[in-house]
C-alpha positions as CSV (number, residue, x, y, z in Angstrom):
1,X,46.7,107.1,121.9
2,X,43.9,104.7,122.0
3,X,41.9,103.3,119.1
4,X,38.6,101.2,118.8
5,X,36.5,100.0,116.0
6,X,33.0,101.6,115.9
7,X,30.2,102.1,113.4
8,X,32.7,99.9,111.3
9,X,35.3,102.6,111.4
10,X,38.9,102.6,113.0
11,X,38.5,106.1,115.1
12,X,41.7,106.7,117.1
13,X,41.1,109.0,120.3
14,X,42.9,109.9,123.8
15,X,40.5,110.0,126.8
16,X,42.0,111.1,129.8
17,X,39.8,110.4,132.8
18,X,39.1,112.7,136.0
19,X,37.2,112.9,138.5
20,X,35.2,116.3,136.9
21,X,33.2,116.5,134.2
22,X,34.6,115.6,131.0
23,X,35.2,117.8,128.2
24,X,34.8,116.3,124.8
25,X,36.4,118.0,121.7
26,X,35.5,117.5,117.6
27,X,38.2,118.9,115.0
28,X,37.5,120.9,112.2
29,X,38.2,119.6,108.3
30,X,42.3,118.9,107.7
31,X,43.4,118.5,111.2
32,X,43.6,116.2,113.7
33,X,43.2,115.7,117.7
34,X,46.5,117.3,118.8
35,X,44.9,120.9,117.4
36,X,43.4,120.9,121.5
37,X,46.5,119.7,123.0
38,X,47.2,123.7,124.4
39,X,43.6,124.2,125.6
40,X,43.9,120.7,127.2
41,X,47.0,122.0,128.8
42,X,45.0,125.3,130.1
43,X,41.9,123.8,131.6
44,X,41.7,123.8,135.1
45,X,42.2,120.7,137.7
46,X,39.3,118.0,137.7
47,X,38.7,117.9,133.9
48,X,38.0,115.0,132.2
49,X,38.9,115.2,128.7
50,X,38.1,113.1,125.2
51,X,39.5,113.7,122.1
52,X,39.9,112.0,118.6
53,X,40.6,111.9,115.1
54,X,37.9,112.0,112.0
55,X,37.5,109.8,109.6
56,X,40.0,109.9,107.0
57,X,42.4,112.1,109.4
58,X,45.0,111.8,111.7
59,X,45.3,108.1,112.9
60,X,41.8,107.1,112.3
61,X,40.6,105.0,109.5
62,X,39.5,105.9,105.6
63,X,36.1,106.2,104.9
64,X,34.1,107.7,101.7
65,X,30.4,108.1,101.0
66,X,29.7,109.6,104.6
67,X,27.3,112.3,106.2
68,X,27.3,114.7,109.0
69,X,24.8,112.2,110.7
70,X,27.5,109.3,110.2
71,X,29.8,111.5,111.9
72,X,27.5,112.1,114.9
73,X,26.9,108.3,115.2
74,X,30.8,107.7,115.4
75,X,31.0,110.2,117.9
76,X,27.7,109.0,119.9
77,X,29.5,105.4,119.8
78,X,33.2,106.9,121.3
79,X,31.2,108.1,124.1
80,X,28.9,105.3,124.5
81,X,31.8,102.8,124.4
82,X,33.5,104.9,127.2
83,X,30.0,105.3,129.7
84,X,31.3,108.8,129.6
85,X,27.6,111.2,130.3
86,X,26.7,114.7,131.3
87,X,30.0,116.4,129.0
88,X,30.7,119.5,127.6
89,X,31.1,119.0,123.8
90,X,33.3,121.6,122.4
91,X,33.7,121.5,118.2
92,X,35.4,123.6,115.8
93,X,33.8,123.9,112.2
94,X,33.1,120.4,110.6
95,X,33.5,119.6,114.5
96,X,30.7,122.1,115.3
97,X,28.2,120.4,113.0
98,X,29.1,117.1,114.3
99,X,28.1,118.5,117.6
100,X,25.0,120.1,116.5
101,X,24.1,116.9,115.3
102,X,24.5,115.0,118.3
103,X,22.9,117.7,120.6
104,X,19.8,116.9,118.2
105,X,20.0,113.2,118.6
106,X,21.4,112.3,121.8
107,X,21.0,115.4,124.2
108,X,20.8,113.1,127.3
109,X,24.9,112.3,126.7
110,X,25.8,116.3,127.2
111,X,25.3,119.3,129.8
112,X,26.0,121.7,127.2
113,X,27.6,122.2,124.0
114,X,30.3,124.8,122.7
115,X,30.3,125.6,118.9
116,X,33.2,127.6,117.6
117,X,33.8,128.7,114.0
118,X,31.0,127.1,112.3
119,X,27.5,127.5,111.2
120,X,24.3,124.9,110.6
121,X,25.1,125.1,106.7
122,X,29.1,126.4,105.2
123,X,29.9,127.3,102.6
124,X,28.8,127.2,98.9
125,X,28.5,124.1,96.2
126,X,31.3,125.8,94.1
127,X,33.4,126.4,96.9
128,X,33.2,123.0,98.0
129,X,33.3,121.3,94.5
130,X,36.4,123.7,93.5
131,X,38.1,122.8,96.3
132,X,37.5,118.8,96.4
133,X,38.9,119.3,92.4
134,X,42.0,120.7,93.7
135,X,42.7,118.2,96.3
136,X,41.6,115.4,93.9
137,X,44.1,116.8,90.8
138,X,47.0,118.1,93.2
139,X,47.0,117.3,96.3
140,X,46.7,119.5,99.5
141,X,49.5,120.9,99.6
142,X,48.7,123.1,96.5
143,X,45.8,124.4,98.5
144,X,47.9,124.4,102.1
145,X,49.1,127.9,101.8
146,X,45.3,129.4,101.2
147,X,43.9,127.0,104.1
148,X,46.2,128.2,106.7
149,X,45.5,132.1,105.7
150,X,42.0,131.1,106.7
151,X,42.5,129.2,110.0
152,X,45.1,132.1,111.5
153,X,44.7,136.1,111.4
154,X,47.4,137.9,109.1
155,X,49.7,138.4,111.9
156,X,50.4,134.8,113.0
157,X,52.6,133.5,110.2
158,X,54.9,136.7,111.1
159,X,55.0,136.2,115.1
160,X,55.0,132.0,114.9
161,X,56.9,130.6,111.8
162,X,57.7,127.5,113.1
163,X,54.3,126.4,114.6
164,X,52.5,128.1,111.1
165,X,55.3,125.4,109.6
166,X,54.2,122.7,111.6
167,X,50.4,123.2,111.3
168,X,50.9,123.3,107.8
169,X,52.6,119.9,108.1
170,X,49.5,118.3,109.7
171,X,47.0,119.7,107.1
172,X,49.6,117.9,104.0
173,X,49.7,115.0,106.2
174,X,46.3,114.4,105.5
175,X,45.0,112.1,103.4
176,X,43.8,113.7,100.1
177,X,40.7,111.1,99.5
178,X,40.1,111.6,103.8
179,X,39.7,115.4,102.9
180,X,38.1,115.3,100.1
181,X,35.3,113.3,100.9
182,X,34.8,115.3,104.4
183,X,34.7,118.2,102.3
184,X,31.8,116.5,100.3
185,X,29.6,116.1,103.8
186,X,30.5,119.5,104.8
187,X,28.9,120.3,101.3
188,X,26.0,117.7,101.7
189,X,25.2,119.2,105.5
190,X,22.2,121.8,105.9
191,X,21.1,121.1,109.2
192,X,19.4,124.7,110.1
193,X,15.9,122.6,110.6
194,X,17.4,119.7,113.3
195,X,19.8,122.6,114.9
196,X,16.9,124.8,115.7
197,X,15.6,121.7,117.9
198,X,18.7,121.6,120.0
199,X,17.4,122.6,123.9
200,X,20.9,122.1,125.9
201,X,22.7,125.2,126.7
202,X,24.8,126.4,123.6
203,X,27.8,128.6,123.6
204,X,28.6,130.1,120.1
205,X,32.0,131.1,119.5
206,X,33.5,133.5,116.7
207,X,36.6,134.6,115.3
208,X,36.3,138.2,114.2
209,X,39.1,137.5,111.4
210,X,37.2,134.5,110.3
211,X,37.0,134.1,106.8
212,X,36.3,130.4,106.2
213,X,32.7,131.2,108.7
214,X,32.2,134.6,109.1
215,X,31.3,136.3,112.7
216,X,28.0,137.1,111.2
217,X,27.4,133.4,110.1
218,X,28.2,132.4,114.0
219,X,25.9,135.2,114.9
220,X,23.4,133.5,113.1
221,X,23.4,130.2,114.2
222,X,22.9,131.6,118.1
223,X,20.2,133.6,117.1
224,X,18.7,130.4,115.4
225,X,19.2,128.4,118.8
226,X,16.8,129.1,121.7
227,X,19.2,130.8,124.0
228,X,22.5,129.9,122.9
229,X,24.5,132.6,123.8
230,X,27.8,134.1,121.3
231,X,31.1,135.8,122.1
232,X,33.2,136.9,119.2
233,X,37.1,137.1,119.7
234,X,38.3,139.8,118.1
235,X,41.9,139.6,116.0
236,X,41.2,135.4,116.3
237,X,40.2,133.5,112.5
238,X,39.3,130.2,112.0
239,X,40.6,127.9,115.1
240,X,41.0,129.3,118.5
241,X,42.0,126.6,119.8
242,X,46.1,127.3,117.8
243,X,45.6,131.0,117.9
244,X,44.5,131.6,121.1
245,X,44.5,128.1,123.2
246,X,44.1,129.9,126.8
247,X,41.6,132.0,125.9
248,X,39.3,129.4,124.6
249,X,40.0,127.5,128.0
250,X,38.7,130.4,129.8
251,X,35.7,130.2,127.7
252,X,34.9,126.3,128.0
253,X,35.4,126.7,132.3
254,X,33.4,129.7,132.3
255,X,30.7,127.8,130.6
256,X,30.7,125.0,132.3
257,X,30.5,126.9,135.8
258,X,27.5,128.8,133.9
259,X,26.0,125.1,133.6
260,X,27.1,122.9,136.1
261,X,26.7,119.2,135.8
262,X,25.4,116.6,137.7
263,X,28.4,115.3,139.1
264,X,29.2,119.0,139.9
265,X,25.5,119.5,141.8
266,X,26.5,115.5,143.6
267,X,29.7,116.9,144.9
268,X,28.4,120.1,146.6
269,X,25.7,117.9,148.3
270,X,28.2,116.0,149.5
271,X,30.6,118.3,150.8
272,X,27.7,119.9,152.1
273,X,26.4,117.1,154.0
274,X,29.5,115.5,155.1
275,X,32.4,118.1,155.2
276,X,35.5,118.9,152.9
277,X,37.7,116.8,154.7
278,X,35.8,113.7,154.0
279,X,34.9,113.7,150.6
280,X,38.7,115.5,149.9
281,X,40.5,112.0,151.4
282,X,37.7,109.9,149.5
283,X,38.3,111.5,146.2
284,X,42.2,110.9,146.2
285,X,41.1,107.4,146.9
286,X,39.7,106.7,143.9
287,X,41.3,104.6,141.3
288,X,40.6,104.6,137.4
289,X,38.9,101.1,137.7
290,X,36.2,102.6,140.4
291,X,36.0,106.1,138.6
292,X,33.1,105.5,137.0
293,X,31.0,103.6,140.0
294,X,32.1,106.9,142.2
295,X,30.4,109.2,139.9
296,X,27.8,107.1,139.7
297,X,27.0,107.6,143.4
298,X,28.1,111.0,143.6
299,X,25.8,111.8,140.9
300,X,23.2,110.3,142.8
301,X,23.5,112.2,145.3
């Protein structure tokens, strides 16, 4: 794990470099980073990948008072800091609205976007203020039970006890005042005007079990974005990414070879130009230090 002050805020993250385009994953409310560890582990070779913890979860730093916009600039700043361009950004709920909002304000950083389980606005004021209350007077694990019915279809808890277990261990390991006031930005957040801007590619993804965003919620945030496209996975909830981690690989590498990236358009002029054998034994030359100068140049190209 790395970690590096931004925007004022401690946000711990693991970036894992490659010589591909980089895939950059937000978490949804009550988890942390590790929740892409099996897609991660799924993705084909030549994937870059950057992940990270919220504010107020996992090893990141405690923050209060915040917006989805603040969010977005913390995220905007990780990938800044690392010169990383041209990504896939994939989120998951809260995650999804952080990526709306940096599709809006910095589209030149991504080749196209992924936005699974959430919607430009979720949820209600009374949901959200009931459920900040009960976090506030008791704690998350009095509400840990109901959480994890919504992240996971009926039939996981019978099939996987032990990782139901230890998913419900990350959620109570979160801090109650870190949840809470993510759970008041969620609540803050209606970004339907600023999302129908967004002009990247989108994929929309849905969980036909879904209960914390419905499939017709997801439906409606692709039909609110010029071309985004929507699959719905059927017998999935809340986050694919637990339930069903190779399928949502499938999903980010067939969008990405939908929407190819610079560094993806570089590299077949290359090999067109100067043969396989060449640019193969120049690629395993490259070291992490040159990395980013070699896709420079091969983006150039």
């Amino acid at each position: 794990m790395q970690a590096k002050t931004l925007n004022g805020q401690l946000i711990a993250y693991r970036h894992r470099p490659s010589a591909g385009r980089t895939v950059v994953f937000a978490n949804s409310l009550g988890s942390d980073q590790s929740i892409w560890d099996g897609v991660i582990d799924r993705l084909g070779r030549g994937y870059g990948t950057l992940t990270y913890d919220l504010r107020g979860h996992g090893h990141s730093g405690m923050s209060e008072g915040f917006l989805i916009a603040d969010l977005a600039d913390d995220l905007i700043a990780l990938i800044d800091h690392l010169g990383l361009r041209d990504v896939l950004l994939c989120g998951v709920s809260v995650g999804g609205m952080i990526a709306q909002a940096v599709a809006v304000k910095r589209p030149d950083l991504l080749s196209g976007v992924i936005l699974s389980n959430t919607a430009a606005r979720i949820g209600s004021d009374e949901r959200w203020l009931t459920r900040i209350d009960a976090v506030r007077a008791q704690g998350l694990d009095a509400i840990a039970d109901t959480v994890l019915e919504n992240w996971f279809a009926p039939a996981f808890r019978a099939a996987h006890p032990d990782d139901w277990q230890a998913h419900r261990n990350m959620l109570c390991r979160t801090p109650a005042r870190g949840y809470a006031a993510m759970c008041e930005a969620i609540r803050a957040a209606d970004l339907t005007g600023q999302t129908a801007t967004i002009a990247c590619p989108v994929q929309c993804v849905a969980g036909g079990e879904d209960r914390s965003v419905p499939a017709t919620r997801v439906r409606g945030l692709a039909e609110l974005i010029d071309g985004a496209a929507l699959h719905v996975l059927e017998g999935v909830a809340h986050l694919p990414s637990l339930e069903t981690p190779a399928l949502m690989a499938g999903l980010i590498e067939g969008f990405g070879q939908q929407h190819p990236s610079r560094l993806d358009h570089g590299m077949a002029v290359r090999r067109s130009v100067l043969g396989d054998a060449h640019v193969d034994r120049a690629e395993g030359g490259k070291t992490e230090f040159d990395l980013p100068f070699q896709n420079l140049i091969a983006e150039s190209a």
